[in-house]
PyMOL Python script that loads the backbone (N, CA, C, O; Angstrom):
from pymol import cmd

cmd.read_pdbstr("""\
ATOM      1  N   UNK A   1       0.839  -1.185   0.000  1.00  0.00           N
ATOM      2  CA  UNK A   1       0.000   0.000   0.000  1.00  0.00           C
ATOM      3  C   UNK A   1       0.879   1.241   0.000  1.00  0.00           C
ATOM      4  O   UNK A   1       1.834   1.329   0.771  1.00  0.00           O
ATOM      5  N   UNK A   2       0.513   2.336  -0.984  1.00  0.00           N
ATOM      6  CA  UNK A   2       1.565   3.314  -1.044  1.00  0.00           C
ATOM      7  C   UNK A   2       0.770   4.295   0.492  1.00  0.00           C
ATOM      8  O   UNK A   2      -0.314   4.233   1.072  1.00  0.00           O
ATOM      9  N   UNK A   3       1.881   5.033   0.626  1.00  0.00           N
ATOM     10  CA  UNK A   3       1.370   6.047   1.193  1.00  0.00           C
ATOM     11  C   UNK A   3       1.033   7.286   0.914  1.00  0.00           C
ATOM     12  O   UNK A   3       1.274   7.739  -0.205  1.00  0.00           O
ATOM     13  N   UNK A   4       0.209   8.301   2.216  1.00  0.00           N
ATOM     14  CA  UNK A   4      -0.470   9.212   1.391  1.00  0.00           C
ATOM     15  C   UNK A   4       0.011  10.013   0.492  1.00  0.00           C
ATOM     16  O   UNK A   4      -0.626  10.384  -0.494  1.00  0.00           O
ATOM     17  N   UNK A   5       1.470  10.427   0.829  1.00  0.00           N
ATOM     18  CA  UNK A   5       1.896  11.558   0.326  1.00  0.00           C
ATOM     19  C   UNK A   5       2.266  10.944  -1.135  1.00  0.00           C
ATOM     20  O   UNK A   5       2.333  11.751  -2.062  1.00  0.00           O
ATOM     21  N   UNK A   6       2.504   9.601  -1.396  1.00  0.00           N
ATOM     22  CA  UNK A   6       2.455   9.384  -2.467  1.00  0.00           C
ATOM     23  C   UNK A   6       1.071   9.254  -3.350  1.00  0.00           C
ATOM     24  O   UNK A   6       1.178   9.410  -4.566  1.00  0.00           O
ATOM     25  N   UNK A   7      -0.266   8.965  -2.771  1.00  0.00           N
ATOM     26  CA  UNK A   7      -1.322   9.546  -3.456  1.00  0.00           C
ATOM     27  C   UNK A   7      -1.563  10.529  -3.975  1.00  0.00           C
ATOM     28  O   UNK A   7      -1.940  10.773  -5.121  1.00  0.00           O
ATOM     29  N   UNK A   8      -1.199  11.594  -2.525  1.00  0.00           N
ATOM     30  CA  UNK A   8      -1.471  13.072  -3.135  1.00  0.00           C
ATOM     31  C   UNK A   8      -0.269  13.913  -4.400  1.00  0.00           C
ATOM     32  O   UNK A   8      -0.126  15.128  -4.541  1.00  0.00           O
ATOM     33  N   UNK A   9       0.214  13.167  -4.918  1.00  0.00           N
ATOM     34  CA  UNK A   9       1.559  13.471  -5.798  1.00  0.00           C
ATOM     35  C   UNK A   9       0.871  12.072  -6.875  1.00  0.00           C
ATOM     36  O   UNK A   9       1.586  12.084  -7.876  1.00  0.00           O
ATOM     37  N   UNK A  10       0.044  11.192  -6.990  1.00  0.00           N
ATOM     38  CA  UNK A  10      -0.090  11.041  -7.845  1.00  0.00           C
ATOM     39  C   UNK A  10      -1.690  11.753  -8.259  1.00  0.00           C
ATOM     40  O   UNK A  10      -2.122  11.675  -9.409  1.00  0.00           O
ATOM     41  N   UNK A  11      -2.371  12.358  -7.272  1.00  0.00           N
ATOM     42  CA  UNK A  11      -3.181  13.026  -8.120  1.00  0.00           C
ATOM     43  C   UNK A  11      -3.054  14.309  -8.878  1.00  0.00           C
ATOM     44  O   UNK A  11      -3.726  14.908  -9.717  1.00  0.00           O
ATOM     45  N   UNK A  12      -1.812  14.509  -8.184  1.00  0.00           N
ATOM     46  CA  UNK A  12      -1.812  15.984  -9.055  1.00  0.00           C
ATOM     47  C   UNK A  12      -0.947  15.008 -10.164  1.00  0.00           C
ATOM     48  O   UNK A  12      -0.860  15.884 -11.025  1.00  0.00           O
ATOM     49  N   UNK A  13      -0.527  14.310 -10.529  1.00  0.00           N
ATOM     50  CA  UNK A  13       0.262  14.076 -12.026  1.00  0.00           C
ATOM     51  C   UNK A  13      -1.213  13.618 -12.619  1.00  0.00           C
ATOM     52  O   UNK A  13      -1.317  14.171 -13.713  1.00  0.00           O
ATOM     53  N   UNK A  14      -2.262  12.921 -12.375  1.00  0.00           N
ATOM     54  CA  UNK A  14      -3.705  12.740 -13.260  1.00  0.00           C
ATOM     55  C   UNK A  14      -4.065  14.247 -13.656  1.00  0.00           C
ATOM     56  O   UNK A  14      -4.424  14.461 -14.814  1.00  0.00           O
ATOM     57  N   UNK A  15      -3.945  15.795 -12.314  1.00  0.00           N
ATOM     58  CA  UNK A  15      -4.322  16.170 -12.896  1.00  0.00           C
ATOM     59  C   UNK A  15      -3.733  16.963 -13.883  1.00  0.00           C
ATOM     60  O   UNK A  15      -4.469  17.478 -14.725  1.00  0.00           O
ATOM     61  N   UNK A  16      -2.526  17.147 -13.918  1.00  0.00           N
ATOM     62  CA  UNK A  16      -1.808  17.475 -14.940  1.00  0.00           C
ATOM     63  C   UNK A  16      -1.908  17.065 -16.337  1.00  0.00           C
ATOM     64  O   UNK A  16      -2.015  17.848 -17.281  1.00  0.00           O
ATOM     65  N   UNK A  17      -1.850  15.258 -16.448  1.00  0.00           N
ATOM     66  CA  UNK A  17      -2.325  14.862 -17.234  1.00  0.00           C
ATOM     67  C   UNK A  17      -3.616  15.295 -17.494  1.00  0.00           C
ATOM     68  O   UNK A  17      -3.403  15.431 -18.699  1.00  0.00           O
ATOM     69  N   UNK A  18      -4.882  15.657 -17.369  1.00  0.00           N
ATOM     70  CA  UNK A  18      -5.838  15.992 -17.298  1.00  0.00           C
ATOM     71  C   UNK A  18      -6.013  17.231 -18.558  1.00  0.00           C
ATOM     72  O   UNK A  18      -6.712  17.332 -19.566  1.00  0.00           O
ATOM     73  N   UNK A  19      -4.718  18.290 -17.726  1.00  0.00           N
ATOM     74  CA  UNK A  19      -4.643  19.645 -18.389  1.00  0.00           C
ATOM     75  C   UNK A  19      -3.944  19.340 -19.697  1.00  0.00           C
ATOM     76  O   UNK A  19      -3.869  20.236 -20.537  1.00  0.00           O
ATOM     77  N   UNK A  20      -3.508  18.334 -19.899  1.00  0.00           N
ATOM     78  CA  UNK A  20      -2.317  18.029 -20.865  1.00  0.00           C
ATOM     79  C   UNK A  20      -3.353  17.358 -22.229  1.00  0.00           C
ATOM     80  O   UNK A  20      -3.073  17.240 -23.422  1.00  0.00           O
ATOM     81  N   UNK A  21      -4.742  16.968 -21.403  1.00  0.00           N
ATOM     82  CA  UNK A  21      -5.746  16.122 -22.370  1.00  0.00           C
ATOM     83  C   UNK A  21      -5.065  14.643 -23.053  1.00  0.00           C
ATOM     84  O   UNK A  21      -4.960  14.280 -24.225  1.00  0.00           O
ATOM     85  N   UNK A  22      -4.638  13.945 -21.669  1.00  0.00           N
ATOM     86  CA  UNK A  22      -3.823  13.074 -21.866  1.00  0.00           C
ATOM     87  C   UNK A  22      -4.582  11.579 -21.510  1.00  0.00           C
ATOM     88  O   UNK A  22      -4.163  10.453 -21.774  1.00  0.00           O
ATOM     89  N   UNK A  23      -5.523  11.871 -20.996  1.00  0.00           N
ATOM     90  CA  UNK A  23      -6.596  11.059 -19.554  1.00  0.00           C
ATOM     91  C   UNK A  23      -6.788  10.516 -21.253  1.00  0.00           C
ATOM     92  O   UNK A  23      -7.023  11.108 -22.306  1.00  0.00           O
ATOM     93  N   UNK A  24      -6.506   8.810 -20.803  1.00  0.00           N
ATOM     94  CA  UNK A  24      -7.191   7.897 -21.507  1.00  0.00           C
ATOM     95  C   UNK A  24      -8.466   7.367 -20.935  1.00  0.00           C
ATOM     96  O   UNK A  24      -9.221   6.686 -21.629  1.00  0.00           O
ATOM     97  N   UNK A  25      -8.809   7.750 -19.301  1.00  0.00           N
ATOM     98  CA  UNK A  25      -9.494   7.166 -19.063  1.00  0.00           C
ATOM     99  C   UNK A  25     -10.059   7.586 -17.856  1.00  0.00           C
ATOM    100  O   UNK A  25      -9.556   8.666 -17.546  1.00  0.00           O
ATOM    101  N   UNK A  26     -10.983   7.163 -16.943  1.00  0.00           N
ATOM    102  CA  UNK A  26     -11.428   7.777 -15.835  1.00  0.00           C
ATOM    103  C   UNK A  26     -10.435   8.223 -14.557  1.00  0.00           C
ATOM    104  O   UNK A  26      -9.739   7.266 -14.216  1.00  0.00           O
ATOM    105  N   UNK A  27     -10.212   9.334 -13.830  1.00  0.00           N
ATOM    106  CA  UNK A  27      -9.392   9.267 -13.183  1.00  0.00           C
ATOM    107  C   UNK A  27      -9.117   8.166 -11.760  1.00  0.00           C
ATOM    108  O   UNK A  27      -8.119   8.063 -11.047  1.00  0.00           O
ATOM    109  N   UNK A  28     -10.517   7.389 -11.709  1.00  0.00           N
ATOM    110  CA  UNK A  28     -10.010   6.532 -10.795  1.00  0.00           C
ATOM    111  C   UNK A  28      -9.326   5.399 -11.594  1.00  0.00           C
ATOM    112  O   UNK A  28      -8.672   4.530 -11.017  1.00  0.00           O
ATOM    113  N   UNK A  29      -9.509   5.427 -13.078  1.00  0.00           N
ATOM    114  CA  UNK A  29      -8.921   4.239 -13.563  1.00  0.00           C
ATOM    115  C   UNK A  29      -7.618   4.763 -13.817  1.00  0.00           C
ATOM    116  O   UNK A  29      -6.848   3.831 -14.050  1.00  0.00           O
ATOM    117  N   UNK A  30      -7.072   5.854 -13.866  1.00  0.00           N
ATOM    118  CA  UNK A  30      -5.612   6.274 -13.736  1.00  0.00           C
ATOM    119  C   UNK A  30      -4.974   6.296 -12.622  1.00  0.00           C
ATOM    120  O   UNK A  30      -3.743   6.281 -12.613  1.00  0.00           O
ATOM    121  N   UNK A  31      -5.704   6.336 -11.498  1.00  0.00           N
ATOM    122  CA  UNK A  31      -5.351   6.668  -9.949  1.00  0.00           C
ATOM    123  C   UNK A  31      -4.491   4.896  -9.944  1.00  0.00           C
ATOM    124  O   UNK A  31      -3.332   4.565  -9.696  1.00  0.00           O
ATOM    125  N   UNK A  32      -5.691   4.120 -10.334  1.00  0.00           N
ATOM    126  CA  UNK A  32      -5.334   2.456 -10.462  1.00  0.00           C
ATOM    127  C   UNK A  32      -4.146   2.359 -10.570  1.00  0.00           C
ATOM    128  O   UNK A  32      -3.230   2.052  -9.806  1.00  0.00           O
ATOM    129  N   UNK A  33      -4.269   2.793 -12.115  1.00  0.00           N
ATOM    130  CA  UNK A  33      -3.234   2.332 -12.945  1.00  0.00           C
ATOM    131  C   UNK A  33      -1.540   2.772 -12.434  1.00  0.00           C
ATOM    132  O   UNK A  33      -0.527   2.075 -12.383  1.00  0.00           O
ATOM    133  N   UNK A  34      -1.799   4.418 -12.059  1.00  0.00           N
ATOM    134  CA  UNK A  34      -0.466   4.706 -11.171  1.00  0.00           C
ATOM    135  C   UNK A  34       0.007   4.267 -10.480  1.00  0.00           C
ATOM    136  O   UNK A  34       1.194   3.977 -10.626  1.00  0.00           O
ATOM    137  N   UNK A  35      -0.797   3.936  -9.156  1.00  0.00           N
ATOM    138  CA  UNK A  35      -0.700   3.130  -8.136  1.00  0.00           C
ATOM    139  C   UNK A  35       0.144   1.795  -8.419  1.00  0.00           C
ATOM    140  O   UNK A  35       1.145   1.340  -7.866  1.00  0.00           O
ATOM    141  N   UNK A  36      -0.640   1.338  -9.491  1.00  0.00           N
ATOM    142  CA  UNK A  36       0.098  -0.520  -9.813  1.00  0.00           C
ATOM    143  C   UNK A  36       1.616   0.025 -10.502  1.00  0.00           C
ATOM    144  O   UNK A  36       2.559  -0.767 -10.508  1.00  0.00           O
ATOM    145  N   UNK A  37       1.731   0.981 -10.894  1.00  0.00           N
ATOM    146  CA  UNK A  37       2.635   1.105 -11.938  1.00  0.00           C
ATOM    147  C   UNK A  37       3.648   1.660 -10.704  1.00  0.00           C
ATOM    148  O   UNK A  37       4.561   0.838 -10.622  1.00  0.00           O
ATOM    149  N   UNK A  38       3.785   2.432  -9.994  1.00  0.00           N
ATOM    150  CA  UNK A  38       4.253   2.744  -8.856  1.00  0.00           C
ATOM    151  C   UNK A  38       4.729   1.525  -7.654  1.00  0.00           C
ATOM    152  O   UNK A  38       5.622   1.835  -6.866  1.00  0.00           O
ATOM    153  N   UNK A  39       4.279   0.559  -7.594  1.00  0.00           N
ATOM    154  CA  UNK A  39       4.139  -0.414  -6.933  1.00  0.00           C
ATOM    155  C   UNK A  39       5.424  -1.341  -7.378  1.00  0.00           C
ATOM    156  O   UNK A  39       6.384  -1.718  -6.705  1.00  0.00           O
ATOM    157  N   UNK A  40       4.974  -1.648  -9.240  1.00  0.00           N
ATOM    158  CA  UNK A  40       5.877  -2.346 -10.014  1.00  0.00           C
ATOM    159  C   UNK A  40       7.364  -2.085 -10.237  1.00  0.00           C
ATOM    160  O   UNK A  40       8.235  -2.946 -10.364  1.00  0.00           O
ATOM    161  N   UNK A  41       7.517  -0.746 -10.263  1.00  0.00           N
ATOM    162  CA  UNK A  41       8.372   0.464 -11.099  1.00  0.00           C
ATOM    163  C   UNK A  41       9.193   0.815  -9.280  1.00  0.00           C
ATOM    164  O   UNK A  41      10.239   0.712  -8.639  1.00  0.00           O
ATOM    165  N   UNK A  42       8.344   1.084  -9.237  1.00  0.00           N
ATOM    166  CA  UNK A  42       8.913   2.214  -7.640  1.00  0.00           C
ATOM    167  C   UNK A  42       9.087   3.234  -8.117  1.00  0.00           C
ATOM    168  O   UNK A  42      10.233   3.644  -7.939  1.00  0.00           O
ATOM    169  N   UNK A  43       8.188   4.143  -8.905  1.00  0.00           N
ATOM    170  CA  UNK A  43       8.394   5.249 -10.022  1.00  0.00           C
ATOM    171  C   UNK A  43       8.862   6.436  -8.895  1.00  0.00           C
ATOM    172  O   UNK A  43       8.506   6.561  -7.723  1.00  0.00           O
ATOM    173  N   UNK A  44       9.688   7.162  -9.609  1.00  0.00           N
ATOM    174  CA  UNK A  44       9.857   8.728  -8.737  1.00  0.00           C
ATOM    175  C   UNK A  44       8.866   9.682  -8.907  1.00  0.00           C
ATOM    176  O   UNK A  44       8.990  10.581  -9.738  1.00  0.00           O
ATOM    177  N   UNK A  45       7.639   9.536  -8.006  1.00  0.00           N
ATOM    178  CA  UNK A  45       6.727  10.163  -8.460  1.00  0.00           C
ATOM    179  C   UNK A  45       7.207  12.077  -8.250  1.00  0.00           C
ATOM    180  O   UNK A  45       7.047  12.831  -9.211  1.00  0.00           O
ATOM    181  N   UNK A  46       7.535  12.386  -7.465  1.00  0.00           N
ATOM    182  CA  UNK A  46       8.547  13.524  -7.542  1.00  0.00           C
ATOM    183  C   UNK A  46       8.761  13.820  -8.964  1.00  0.00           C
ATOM    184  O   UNK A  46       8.136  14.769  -9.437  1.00  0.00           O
ATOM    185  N   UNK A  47       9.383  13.289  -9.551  1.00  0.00           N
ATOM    186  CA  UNK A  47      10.582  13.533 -10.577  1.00  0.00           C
ATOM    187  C   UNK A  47       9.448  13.059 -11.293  1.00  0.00           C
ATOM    188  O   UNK A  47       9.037  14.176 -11.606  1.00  0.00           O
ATOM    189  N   UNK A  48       8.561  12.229 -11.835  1.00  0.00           N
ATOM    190  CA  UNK A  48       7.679  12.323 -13.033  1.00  0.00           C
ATOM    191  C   UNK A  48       6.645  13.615 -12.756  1.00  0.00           C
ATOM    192  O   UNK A  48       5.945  13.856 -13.739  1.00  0.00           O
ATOM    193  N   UNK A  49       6.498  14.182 -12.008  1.00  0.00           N
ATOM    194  CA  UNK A  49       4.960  15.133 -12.035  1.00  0.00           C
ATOM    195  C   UNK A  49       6.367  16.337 -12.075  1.00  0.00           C
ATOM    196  O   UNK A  49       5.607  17.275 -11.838  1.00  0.00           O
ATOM    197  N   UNK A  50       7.345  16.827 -12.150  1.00  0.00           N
ATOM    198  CA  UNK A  50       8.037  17.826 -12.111  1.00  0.00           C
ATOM    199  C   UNK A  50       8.471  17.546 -13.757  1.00  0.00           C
ATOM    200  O   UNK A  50       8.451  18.632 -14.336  1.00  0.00           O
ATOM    201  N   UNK A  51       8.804  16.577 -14.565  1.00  0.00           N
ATOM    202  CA  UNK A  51       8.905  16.247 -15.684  1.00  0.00           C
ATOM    203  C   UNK A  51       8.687  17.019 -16.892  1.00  0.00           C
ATOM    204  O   UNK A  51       7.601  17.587 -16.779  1.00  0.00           O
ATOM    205  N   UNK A  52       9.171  17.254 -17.856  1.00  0.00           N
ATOM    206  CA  UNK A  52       9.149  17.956 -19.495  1.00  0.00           C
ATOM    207  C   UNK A  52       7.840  17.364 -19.770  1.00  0.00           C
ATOM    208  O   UNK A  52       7.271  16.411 -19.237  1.00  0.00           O
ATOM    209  N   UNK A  53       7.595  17.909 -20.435  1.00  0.00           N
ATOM    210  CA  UNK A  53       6.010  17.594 -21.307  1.00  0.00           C
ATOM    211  C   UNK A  53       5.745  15.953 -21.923  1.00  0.00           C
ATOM    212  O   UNK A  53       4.986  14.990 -21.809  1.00  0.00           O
ATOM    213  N   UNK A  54       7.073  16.470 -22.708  1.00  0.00           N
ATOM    214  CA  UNK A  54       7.226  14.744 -23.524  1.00  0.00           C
ATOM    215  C   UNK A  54       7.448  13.426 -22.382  1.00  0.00           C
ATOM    216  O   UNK A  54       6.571  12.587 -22.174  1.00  0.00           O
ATOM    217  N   UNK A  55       8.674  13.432 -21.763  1.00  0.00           N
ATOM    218  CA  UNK A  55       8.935  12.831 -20.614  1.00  0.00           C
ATOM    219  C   UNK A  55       7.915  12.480 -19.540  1.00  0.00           C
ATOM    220  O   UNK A  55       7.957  11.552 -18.733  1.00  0.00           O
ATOM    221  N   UNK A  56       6.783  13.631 -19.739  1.00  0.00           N
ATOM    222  CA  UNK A  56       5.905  13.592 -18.401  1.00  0.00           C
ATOM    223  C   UNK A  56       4.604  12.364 -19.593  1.00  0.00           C
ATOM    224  O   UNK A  56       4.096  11.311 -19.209  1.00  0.00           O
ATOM    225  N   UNK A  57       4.470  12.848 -20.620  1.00  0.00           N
ATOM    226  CA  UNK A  57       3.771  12.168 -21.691  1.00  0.00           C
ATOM    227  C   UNK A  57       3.952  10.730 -21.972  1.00  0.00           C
ATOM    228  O   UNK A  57       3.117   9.866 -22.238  1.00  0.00           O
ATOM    229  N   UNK A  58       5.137  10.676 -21.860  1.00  0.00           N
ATOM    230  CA  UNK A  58       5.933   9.359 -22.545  1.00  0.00           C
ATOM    231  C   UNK A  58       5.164   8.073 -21.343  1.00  0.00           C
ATOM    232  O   UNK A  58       4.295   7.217 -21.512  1.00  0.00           O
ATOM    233  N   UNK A  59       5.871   8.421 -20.320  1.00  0.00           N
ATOM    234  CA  UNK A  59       5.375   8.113 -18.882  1.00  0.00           C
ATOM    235  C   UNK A  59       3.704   8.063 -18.690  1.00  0.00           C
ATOM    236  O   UNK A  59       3.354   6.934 -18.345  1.00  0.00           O
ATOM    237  N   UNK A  60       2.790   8.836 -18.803  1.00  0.00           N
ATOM    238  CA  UNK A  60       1.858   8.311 -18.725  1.00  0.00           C
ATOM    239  C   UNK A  60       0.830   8.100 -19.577  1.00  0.00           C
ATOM    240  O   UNK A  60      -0.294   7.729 -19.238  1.00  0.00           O
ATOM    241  N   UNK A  61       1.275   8.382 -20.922  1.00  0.00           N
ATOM    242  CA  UNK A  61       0.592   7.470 -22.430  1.00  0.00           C
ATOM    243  C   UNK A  61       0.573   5.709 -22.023  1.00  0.00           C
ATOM    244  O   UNK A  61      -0.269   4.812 -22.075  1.00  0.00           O
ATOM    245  N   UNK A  62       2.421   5.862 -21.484  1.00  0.00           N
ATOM    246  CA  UNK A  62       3.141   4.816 -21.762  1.00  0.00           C
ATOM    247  C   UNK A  62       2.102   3.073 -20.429  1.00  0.00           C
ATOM    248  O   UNK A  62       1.909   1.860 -20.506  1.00  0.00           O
ATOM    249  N   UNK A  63       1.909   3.863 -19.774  1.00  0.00           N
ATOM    250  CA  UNK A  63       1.439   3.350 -18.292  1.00  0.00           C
ATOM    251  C   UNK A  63       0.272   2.982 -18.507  1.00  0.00           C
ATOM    252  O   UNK A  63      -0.130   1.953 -17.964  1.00  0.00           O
ATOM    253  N   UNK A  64      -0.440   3.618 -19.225  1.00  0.00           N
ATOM    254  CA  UNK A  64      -2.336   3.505 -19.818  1.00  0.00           C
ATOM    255  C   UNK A  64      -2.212   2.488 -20.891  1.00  0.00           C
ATOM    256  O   UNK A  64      -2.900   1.469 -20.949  1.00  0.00           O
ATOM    257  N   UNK A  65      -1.250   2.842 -21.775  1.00  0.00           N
ATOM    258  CA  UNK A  65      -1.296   1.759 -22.478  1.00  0.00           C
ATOM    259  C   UNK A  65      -0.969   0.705 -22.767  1.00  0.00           C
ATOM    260  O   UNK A  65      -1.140   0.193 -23.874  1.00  0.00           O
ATOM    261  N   UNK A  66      -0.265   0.037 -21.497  1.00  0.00           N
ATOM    262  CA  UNK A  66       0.455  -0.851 -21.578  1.00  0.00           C
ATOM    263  C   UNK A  66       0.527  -1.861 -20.630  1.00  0.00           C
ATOM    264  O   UNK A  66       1.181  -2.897 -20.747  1.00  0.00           O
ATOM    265  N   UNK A  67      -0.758  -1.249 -18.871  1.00  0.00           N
ATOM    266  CA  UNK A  67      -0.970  -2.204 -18.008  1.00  0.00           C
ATOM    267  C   UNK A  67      -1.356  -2.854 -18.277  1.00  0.00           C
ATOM    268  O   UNK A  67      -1.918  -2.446 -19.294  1.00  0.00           O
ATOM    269  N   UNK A  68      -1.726  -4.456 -18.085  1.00  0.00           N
ATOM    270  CA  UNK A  68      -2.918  -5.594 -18.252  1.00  0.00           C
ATOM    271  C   UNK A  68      -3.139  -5.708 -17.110  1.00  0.00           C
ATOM    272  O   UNK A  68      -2.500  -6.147 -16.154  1.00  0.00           O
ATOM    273  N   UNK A  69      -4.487  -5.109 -17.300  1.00  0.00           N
ATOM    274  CA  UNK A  69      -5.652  -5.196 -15.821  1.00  0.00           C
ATOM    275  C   UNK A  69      -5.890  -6.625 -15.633  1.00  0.00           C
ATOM    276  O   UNK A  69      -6.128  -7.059 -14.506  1.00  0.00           O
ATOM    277  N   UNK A  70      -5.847  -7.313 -16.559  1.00  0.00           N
ATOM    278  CA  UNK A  70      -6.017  -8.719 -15.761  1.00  0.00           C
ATOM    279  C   UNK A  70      -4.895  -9.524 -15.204  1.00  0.00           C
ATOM    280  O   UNK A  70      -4.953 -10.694 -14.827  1.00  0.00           O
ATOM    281  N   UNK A  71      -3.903  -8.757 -15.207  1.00  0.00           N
ATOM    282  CA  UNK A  71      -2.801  -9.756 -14.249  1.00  0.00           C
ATOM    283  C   UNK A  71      -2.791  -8.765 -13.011  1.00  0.00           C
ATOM    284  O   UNK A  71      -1.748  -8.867 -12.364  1.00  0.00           O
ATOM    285  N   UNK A  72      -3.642  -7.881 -12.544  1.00  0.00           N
ATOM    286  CA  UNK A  72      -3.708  -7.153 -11.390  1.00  0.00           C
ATOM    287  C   UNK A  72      -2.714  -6.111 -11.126  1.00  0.00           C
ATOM    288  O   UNK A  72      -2.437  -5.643 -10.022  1.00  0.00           O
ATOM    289  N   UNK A  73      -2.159  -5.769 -12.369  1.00  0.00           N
ATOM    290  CA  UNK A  73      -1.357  -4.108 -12.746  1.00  0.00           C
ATOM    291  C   UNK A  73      -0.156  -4.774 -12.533  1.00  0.00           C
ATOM    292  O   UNK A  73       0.548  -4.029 -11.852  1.00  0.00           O
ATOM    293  N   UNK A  74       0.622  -6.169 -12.866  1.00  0.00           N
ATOM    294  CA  UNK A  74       1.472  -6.844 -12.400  1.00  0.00           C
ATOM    295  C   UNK A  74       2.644  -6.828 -14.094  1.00  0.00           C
ATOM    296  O   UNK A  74       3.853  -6.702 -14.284  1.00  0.00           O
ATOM    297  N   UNK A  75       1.962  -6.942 -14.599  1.00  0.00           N
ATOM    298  CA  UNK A  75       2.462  -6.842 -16.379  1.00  0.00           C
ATOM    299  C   UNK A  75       1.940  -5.792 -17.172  1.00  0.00           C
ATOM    300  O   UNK A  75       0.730  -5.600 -17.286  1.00  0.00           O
ATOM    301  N   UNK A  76       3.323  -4.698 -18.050  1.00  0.00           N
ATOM    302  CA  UNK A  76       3.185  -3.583 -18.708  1.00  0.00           C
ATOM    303  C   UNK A  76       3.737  -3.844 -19.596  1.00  0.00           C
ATOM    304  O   UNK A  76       4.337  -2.971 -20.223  1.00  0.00           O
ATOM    305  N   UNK A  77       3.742  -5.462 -20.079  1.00  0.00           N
ATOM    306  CA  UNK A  77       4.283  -5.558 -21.259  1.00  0.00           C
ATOM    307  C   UNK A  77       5.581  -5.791 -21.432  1.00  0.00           C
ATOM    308  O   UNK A  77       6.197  -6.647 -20.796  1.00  0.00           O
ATOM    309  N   UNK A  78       6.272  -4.761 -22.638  1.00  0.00           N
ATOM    310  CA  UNK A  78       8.016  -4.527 -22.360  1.00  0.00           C
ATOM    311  C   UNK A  78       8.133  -3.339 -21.964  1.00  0.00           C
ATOM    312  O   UNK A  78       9.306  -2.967 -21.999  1.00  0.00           O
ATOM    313  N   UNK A  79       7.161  -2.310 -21.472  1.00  0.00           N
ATOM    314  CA  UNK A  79       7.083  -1.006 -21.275  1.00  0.00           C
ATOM    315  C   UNK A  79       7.396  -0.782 -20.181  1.00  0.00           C
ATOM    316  O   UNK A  79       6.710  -1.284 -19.291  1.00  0.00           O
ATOM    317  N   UNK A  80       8.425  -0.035 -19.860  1.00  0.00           N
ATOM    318  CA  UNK A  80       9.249   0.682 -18.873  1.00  0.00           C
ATOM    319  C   UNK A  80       9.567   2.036 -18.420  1.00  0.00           C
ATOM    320  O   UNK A  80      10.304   2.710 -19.138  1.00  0.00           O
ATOM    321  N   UNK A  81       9.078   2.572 -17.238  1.00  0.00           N
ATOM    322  CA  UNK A  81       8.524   4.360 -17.305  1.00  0.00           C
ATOM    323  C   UNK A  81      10.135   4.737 -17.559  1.00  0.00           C
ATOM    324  O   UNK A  81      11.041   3.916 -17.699  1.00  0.00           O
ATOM    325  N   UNK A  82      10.231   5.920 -17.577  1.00  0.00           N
ATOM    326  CA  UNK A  82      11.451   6.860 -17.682  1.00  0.00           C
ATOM    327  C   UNK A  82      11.977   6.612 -16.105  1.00  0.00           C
ATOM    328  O   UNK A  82      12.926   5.975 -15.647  1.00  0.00           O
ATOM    329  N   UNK A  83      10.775   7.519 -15.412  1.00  0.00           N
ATOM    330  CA  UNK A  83      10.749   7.589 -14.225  1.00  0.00           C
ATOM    331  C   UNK A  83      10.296   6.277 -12.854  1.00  0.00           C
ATOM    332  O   UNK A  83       9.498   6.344 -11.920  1.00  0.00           O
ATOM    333  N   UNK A  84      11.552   4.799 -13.468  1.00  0.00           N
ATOM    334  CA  UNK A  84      11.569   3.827 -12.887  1.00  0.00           C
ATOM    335  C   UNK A  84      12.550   4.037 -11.864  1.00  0.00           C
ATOM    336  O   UNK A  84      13.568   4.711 -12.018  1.00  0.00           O
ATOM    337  N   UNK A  85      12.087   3.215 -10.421  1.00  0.00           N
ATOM    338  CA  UNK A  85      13.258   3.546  -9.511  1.00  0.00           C
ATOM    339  C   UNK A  85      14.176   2.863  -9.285  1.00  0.00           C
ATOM    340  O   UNK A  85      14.650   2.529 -10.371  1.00  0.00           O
ATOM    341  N   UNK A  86      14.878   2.327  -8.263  1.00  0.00           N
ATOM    342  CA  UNK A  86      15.668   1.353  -8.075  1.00  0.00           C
ATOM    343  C   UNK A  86      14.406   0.019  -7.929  1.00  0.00           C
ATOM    344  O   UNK A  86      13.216   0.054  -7.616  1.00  0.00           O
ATOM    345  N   UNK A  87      15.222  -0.964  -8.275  1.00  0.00           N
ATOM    346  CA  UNK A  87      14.065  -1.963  -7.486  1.00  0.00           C
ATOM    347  C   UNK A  87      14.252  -2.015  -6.122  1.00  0.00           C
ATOM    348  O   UNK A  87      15.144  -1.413  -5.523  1.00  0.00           O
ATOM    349  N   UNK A  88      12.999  -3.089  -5.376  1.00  0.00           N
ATOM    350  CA  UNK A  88      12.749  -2.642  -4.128  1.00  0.00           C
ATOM    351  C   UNK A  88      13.695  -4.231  -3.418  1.00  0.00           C
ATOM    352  O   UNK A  88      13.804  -4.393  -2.203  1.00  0.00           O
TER     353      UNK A  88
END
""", "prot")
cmd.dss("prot")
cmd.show_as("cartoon", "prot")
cmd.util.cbc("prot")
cmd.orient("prot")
């Protein structure tokens, strides 16, 4: 389970994405999707919501389109954020 301060840093990157007209999808289904992708990744959520346009883009085009909700946000494919951390 992430913690809060990492929620509240991934809602402002939805809503950024948001402003960016990037939202593939509902924001609780992005909230999801961050979350798992954050989980997987250990993403720098810091360093992706402070991110260049493209970079900030790349990252969450890349994340929407590439979770499979049916392995429980566990597989993104070969897709790998920018903003991956160390593993855990």
């Amino acid at each position: 389970m992430l913690k809060k301060e990492q929620y509240e840093l991934i809602d402002k990157i939805i809503g950024r994405a948001t402003e960016l007209n990037i939202l593939c999808s509902s924001r609780v289904t992005a909230l999801i999707d961050i979350e798992k992708a954050t989980e997987h990744f250990n993403l720098r959520l810091e360093d992706f919501l402070a991110a260049d346009v493209a970079n900030f883009a790349h990252d969450f085009i890349g994340i929407q389109a590439n979770i499979d909700r049916q392995s429980d946000g566990k597989n993104f494919n070969l897709f790998v954020p920018r903003f991956s951390g160390e593993e855990r």
